[in-house]
C-alpha positions as a printed NumPy array, in Angstrom:
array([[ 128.391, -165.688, -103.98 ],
       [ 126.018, -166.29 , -100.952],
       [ 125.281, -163.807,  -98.584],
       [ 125.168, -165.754,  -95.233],
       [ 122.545, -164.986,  -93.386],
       [ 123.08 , -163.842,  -89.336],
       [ 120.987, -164.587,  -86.506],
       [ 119.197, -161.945,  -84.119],
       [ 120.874, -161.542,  -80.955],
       [ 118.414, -162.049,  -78.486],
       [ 116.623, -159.214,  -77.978],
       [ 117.391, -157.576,  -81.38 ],
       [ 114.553, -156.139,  -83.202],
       [ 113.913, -155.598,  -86.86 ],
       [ 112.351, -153.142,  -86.705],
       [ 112.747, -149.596,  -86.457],
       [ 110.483, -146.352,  -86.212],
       [ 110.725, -144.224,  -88.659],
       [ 111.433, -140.583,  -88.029],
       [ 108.467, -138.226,  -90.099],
       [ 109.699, -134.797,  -91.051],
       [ 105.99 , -133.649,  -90.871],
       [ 105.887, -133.323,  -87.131],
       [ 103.022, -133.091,  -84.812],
       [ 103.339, -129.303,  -83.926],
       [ 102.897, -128.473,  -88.163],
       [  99.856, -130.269,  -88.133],
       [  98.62 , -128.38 ,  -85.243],
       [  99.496, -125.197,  -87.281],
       [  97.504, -126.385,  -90.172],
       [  94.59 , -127.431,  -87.91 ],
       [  94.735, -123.81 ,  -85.823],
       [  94.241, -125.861,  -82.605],
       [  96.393, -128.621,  -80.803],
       [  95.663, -132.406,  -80.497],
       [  95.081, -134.257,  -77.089],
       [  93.424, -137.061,  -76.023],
       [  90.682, -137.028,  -73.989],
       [  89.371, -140.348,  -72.403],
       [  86.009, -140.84 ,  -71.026],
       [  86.044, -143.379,  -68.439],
       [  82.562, -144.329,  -66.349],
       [  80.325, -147.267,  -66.058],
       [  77.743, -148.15 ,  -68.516],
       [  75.006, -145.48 ,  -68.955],
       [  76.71 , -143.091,  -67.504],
       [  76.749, -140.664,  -70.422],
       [  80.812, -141.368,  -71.841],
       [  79.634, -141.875,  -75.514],
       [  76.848, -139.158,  -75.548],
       [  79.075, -136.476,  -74.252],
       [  82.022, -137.555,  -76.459],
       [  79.657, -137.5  ,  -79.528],
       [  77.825, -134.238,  -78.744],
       [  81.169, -132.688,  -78.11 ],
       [  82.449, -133.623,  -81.834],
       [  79.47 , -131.969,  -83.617],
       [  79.978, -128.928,  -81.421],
       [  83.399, -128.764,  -82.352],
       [  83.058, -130.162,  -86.141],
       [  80.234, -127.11 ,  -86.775],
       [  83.347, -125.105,  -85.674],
       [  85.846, -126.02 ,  -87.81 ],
       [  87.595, -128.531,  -84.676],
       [  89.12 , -131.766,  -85.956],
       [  88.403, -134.15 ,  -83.554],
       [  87.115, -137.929,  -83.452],
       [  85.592, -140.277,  -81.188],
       [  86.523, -143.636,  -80.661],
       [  83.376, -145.612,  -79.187],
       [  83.982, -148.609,  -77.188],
       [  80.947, -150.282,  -78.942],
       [  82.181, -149.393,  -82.602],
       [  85.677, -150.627,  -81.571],
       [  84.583, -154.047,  -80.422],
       [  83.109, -154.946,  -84.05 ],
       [  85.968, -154.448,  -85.719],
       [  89.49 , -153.855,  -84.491],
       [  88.629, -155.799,  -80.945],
       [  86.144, -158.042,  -81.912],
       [  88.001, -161.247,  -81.095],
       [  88.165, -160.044,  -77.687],
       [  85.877, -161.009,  -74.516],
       [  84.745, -159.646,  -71.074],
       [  87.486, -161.413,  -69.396],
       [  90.028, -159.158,  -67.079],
       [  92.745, -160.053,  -69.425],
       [  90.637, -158.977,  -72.504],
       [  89.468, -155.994,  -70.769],
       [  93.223, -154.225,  -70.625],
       [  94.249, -155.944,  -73.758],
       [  91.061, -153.948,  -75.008],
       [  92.895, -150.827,  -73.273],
       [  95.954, -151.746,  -74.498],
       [  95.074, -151.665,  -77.883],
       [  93.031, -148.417,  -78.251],
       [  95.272, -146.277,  -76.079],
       [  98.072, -146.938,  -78.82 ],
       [  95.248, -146.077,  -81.687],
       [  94.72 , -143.016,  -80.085],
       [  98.337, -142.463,  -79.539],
       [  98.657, -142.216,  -82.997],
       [  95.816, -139.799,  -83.997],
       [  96.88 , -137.364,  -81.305],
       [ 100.161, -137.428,  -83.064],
       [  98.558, -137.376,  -86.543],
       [  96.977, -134.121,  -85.122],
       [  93.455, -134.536,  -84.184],
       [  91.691, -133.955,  -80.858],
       [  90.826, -137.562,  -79.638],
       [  88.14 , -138.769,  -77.681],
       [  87.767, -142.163,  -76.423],
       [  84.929, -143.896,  -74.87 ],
       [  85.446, -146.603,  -72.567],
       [  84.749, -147.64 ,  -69.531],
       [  88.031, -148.889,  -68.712],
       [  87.186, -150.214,  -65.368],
       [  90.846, -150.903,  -64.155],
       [  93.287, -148.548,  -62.717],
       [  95.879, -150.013,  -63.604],
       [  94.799, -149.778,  -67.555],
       [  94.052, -146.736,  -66.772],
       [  97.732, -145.839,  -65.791],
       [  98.988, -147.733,  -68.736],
       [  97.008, -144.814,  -71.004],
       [  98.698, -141.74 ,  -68.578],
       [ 102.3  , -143.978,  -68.944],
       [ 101.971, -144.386,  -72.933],
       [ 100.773, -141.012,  -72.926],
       [ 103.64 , -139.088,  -70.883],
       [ 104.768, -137.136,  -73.853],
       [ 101.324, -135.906,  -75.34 ],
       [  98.304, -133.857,  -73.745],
       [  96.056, -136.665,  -72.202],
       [  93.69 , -136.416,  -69.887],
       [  91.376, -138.88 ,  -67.837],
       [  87.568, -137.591,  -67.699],
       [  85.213, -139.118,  -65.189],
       [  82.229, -139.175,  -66.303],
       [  80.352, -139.479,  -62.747],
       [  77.151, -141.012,  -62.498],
       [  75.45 , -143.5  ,  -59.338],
       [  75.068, -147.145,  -60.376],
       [  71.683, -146.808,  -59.573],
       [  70.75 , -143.429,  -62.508],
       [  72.929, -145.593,  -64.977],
       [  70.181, -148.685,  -64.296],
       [  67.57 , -146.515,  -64.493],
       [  68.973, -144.998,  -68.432],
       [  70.21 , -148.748,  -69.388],
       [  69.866, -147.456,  -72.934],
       [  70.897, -150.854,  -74.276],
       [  69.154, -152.869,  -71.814],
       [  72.413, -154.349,  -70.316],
       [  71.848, -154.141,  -66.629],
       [  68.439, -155.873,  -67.22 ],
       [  70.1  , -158.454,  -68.962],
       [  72.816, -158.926,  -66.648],
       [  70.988, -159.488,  -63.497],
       [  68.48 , -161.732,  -65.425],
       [  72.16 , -163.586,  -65.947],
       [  72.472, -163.673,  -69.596],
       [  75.566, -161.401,  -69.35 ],
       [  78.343, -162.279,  -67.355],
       [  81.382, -159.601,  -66.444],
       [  79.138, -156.811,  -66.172],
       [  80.811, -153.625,  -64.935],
       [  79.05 , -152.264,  -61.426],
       [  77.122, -155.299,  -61.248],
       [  78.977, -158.995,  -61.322],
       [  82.432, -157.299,  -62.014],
       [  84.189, -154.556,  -60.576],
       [  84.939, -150.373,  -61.175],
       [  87.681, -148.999,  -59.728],
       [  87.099, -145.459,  -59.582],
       [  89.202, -142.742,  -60.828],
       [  91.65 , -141.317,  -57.85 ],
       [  92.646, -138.465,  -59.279],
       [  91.199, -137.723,  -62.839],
       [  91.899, -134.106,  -64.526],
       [  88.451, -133.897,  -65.048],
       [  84.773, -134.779,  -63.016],
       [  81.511, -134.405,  -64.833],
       [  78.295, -135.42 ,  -62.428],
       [  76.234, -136.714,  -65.768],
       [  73.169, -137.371,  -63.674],
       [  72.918, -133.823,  -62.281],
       [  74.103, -131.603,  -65.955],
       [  72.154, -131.659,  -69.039],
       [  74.035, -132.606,  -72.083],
       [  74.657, -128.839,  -73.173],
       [  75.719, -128.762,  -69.814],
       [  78.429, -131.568,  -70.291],
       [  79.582, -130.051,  -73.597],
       [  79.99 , -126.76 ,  -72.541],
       [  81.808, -127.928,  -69.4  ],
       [  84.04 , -129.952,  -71.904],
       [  84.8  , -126.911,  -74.184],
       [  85.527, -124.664,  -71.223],
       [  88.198, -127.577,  -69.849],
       [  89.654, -127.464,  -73.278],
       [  89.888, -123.844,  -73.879],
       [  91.705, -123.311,  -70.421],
       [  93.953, -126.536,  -71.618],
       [  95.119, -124.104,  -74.339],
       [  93.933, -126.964,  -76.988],
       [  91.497, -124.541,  -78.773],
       [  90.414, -121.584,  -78.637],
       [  87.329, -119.92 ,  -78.562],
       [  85.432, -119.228,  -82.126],
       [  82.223, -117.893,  -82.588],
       [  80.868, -118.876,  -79.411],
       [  81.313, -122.512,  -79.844]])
């Protein structure tokens, strides 16, 4: 006999989450320190990725699991089919945020670096992220000191007009209006940054201090 098959209501999804019985506060346990996520948001140069990498090691030597997600690593693989354009740009957003939605859950102290140049992607992350420690990090820094680093040359290139859609200079940043965290990169030294970082996450309650990290 034939099992008829019946059509989805409109609207009707196959699909359903599954429920884990491992939940987020064990793995904290197991870790000895909480999960968050932590995104670094600032134009180009301004120090997002060499903060959020210097902050891993300090926390890695320490027994910390953590992880950074780097905008530049992320757009040769999972994002590589995506382009400068607005819409790319918050589909670009889009798709980390609910990455690192899922490592914060799978226990590990995230850290994603991005410029993110829109506030409105930027509210998408806080929205998706209503349920789980997050927390927006400016990472400060004038136009002009992030010209003057242009560690990959891109500001150069830009104004000679071989890159279009470049943040601060042919498309826009919207600063942060009220980020949980301001770091002036062009006035602290890295140590500076990190240790700024640590402090912000000790008094966050996400770790706690171990031999003086």
């Amino acid at each position: 006999m034939r099992t008829r098959k019946r059509t989805l209501i409109p609207g009707e999804t196959t699909f359903f989450p599954f429920q884990s019985k491992v939940l987020c506060t064990d793995r904290h346990l197991l870790n000895g320190h909480r999960s968050a996520l932590l995104w670094f948001t600032g134009l180009s140069g301004s120090g997002k990725s060499t903060l959020a990498h210097a902050l891993e090691e300090r926390l890695f030597i320490n027994g910390v699991r953590s992880y950074v997600l780097d905008g530049d690593n992320i757009r040769h693989g999972l994002n590589k089919d995506l382009g400068l354009s607005p819409e790319d740009r918050k589909e670009n957003i889009r798709r980390i945020a609910e990455v690192a939605k899922l490592m914060v859950d799978a226990g590990i102290l995230t850290f994603a670096a991005f410029i993110a140049p829109y506030r409105e992607s930027r509210k998408f992350i806080r929205t998706l992220m209503a349920e789980m420690p997050y927390y927006e990090c400016y990472m400060k820094c004038p136009l002009g000191a992030c010209e003057a680093r242009d560690p990959k040359g891109l500001y150069k290139k830009a104004k000679a007009g071989i890159i279009n859609n470049m943040t601060g200079i042919t498309a826009p940043y919207e600063e942060p209006e009220h980020p949980d965290l301001v770091i002036e990169t062009d006035q602290l030294t890295i140590q500076e940054g990190v240790d700024t970082l640590i402090s912000f996450l000790v008094e966050k309650n996400i770790i706690t201090i171990k031999n003086e990290i």
